[in-house]
Backbone as CSV, one residue per row, in Angstrom:
resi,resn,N_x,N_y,N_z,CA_x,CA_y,CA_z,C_x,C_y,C_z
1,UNK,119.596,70.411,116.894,119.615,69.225,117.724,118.260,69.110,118.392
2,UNK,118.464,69.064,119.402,116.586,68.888,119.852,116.247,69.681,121.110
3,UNK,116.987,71.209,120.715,116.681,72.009,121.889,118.204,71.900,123.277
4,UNK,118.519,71.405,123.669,119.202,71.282,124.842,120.906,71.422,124.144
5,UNK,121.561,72.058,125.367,122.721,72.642,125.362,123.586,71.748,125.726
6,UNK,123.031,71.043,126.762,124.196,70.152,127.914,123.747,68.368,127.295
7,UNK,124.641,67.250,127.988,124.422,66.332,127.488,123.114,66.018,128.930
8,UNK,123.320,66.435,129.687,122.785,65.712,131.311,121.428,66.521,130.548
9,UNK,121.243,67.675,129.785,119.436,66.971,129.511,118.700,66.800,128.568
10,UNK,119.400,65.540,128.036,118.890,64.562,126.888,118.206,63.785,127.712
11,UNK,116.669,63.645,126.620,115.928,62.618,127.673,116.470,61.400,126.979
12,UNK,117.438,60.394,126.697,116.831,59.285,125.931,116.662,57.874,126.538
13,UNK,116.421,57.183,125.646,115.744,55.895,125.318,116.702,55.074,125.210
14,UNK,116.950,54.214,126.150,118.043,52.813,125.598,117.508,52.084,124.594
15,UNK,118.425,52.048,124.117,118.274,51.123,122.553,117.494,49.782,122.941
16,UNK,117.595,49.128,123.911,117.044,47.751,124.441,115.582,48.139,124.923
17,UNK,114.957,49.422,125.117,114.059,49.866,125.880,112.993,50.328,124.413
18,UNK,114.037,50.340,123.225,113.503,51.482,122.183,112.779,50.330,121.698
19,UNK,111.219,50.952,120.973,110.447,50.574,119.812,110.874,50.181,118.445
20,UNK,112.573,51.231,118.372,112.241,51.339,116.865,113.310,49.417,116.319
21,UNK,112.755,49.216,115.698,113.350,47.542,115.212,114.269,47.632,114.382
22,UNK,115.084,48.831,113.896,116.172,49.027,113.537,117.145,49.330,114.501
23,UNK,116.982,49.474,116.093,118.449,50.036,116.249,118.286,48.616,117.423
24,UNK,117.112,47.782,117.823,116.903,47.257,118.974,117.262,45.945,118.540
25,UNK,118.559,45.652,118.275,119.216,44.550,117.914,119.634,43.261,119.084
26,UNK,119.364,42.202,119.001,120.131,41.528,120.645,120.846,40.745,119.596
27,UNK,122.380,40.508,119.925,123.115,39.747,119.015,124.654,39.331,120.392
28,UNK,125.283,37.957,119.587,126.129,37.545,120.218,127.495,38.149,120.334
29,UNK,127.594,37.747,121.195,128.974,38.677,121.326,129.943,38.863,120.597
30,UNK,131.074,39.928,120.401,131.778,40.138,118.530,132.414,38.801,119.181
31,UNK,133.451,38.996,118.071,134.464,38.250,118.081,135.682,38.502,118.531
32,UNK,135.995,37.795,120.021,137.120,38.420,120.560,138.550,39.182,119.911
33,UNK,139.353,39.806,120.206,140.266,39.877,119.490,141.300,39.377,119.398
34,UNK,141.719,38.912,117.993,142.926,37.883,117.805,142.116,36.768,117.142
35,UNK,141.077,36.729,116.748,140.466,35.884,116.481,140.021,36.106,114.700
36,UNK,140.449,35.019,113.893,140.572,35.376,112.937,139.670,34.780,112.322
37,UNK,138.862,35.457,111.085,138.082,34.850,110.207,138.104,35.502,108.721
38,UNK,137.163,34.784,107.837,137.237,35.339,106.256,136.519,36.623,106.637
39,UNK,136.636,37.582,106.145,136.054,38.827,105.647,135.066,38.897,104.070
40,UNK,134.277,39.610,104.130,133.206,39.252,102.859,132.838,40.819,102.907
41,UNK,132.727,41.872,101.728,132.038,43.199,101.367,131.069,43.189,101.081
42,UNK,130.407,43.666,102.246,128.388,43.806,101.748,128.311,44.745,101.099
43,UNK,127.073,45.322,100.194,126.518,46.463,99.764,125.178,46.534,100.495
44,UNK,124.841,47.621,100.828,123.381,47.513,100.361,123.201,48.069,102.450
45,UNK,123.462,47.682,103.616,123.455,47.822,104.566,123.200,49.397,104.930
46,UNK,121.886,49.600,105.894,121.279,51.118,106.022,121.605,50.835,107.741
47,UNK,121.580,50.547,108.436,121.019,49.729,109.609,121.246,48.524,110.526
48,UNK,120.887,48.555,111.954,121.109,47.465,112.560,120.174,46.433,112.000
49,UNK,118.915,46.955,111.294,118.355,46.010,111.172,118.766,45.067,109.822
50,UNK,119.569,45.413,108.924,120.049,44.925,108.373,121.236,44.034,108.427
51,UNK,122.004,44.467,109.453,123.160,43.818,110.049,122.498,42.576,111.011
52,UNK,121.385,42.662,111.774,120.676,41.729,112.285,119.966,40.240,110.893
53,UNK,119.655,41.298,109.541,118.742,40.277,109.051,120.195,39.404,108.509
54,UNK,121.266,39.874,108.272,122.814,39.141,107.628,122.805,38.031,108.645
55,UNK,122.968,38.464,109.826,123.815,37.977,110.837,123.049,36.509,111.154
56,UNK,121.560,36.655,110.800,120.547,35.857,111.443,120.167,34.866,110.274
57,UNK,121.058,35.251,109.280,121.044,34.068,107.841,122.292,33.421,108.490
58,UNK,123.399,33.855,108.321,125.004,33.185,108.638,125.033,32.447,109.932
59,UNK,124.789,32.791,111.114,125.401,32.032,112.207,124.881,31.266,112.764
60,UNK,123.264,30.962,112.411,123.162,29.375,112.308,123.401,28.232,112.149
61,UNK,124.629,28.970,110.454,124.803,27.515,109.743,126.085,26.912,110.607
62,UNK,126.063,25.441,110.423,126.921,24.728,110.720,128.114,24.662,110.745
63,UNK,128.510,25.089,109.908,129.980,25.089,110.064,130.840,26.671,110.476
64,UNK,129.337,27.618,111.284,129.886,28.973,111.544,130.141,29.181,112.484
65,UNK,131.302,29.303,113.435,131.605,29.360,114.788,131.084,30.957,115.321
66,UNK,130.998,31.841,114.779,131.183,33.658,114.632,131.143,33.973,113.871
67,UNK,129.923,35.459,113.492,129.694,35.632,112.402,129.257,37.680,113.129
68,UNK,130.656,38.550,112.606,130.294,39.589,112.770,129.992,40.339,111.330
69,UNK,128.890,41.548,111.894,129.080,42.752,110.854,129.634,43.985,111.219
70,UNK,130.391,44.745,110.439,130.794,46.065,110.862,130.341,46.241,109.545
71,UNK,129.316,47.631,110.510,128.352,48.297,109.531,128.759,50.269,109.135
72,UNK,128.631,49.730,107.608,129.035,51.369,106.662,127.817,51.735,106.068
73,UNK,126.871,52.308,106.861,125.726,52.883,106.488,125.833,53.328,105.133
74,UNK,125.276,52.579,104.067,125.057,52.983,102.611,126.693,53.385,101.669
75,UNK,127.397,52.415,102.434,128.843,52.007,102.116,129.329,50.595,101.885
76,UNK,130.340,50.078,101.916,130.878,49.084,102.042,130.767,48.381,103.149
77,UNK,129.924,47.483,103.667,130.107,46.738,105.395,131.046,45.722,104.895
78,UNK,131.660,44.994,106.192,132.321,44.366,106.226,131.684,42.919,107.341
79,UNK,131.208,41.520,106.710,131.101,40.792,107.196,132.134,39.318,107.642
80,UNK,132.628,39.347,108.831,133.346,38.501,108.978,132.750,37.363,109.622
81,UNK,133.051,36.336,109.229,132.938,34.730,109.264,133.769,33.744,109.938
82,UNK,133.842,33.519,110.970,134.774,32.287,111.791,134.279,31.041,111.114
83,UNK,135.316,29.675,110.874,134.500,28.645,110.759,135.309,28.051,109.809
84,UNK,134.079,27.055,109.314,134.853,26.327,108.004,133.755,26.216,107.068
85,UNK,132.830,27.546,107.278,131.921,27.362,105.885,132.478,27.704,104.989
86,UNK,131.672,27.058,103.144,132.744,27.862,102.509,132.152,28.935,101.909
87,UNK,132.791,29.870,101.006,132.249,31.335,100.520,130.919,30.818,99.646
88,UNK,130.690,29.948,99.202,129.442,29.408,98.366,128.347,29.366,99.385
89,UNK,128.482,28.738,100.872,127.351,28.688,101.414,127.312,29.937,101.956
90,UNK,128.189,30.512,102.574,127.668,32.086,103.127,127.145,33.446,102.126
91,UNK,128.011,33.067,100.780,127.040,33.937,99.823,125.682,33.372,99.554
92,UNK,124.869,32.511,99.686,123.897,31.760,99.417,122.982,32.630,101.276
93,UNK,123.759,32.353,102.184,122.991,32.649,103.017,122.675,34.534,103.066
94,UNK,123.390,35.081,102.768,123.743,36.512,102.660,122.902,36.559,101.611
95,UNK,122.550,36.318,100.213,121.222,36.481,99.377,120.452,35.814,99.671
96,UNK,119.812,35.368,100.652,118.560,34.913,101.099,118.074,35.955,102.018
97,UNK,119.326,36.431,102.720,118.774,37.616,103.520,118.623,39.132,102.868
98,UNK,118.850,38.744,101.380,118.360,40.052,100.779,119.757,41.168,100.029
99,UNK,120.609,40.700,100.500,121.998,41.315,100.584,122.987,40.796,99.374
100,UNK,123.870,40.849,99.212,124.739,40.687,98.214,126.608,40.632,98.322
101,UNK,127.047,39.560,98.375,128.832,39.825,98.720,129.258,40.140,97.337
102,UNK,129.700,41.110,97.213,130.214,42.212,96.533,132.024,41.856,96.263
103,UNK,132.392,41.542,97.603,134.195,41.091,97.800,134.412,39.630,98.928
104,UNK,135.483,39.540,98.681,135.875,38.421,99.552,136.864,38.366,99.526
């Protein structure tokens, strides 16, 4: 680990404070619960910063009320979609950001 026994002496770094542009994500709030949307299977997801570059194709578009990722580091993520886009435009936006829907 990085030397220390106890948690009280970790020096760290808030993620909002941190340099690194993978974990220093600012994103909207999930999606409450009870709140239902399509689900879509990413591949390919290492990272916040990847869950940021998804998120920042999808919830622009127009017809997207909420647009979460739950992220499986070099697994299956799971992107969910509020709204009335349809699976044609959010797979279109999801390969622009580099990514690929895999399921739906």
């Amino acid at each position: 680990m990085c030397g220390t026994d106890t948690h009280e002496n970790l020096d760290l770094v808030p993620v909002a404070a941190s340099s690194c542009a993978c974990c220093s994500t600012e994103s909207k709030a999930p999606v409450p619960a009870g709140t239902f949307g399509t689900a879509y299977e990413l591949e390919g997801l290492t990272c916040g910063h990847c869950v940021e570059s998804v998120t920042t194709a999808v919830r622009p578009m127009a017809d997207v009320d909420s647009a979460t990722v739950d992220l499986v580091a070099g697994g299956t993520s799971t992107l969910t979609v509020s709204g009335s886009a349809t699976t044609e435009d959010i797979r279109a936006a999801v390969a622009a950001a580099g990514y690929t829907v895999t399921g739906s």
